[in-house]
C-alpha positions in Angstrom: 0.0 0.0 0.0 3.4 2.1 0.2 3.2 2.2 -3.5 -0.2 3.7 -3.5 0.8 6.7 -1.3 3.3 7.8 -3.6 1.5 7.9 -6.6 0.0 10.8 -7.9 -3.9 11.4 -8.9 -3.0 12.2 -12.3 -0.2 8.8 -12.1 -3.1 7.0 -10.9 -6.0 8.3 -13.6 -3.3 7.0 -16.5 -2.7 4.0 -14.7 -5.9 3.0 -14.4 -6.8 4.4 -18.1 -4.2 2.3 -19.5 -5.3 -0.9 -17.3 -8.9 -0.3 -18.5 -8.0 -0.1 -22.5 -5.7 -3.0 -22.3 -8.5 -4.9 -20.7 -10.7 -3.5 -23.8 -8.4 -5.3 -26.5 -8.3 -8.3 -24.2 -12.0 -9.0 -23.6 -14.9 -9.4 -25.7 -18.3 -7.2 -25.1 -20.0 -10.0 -22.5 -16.6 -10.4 -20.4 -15.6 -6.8 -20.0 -19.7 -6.3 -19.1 -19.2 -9.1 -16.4 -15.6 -7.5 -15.2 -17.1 -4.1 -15.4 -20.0 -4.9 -12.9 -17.6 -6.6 -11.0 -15.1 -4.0 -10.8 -18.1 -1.6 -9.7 -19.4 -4.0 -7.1 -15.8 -4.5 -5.4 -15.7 -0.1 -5.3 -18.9 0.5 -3.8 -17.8 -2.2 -0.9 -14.4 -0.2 -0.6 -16.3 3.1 -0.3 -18.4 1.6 2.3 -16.1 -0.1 4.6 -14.1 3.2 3.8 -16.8 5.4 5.0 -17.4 3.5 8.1 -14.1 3.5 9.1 -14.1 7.4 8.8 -17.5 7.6 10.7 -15.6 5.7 13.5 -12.3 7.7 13.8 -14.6 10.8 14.0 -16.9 9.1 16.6 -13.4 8.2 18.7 -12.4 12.2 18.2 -16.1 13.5 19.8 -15.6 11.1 22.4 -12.1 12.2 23.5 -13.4 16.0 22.6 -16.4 15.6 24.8 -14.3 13.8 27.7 -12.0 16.9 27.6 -14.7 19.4 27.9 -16.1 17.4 30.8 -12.6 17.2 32.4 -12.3 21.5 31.5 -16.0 21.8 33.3 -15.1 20.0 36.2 -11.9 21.8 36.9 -13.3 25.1 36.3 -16.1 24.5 38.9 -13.9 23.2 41.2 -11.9 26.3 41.1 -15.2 28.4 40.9 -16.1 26.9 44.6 -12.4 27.4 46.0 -13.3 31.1 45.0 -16.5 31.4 46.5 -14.8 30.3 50.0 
């Protein structure tokens, strides 16, 4: 996946251009339909499991966000009593 990192959009876009033509002089119309679909169905799982991967690291970042307010809260009324006294 190191390899993927280092590539750029535009590297990718011709990469996968050229991948995608090759596979066009390779395969008749009923295989590259099949591969097509195929291709399409393995994305949408990628941008899924993608997706809910993000939705969790964000959860994680309220959690820790929240937990920090509470600890803020709690010290500030703390030294809001020692005031008072």
């Amino acid at each position: 996946m190191n390899s993927l990192n280092s590539i750029s959009p535009a590297g990718l876009a011709v990469l996968s251009a050229l991948v995608g033509v090759a596979f066009v002089f390779a395969l008749d119309n009923e295989s590259l339909d099949v591969l097509g679909n195929v291709f399409v169905g393995i994305g949408g799982i990628m941008l899924i499991a993608s997706a809910q991967g993000d939705y969790l690291d964000e959860i994680g970042k309220i959690k820790q966000q929240k937990e920090l307010l509470e600890k803020q809260l709690e010290a500030l009324s703390k030294r809001r009593g020692n005031a008072l006294l």
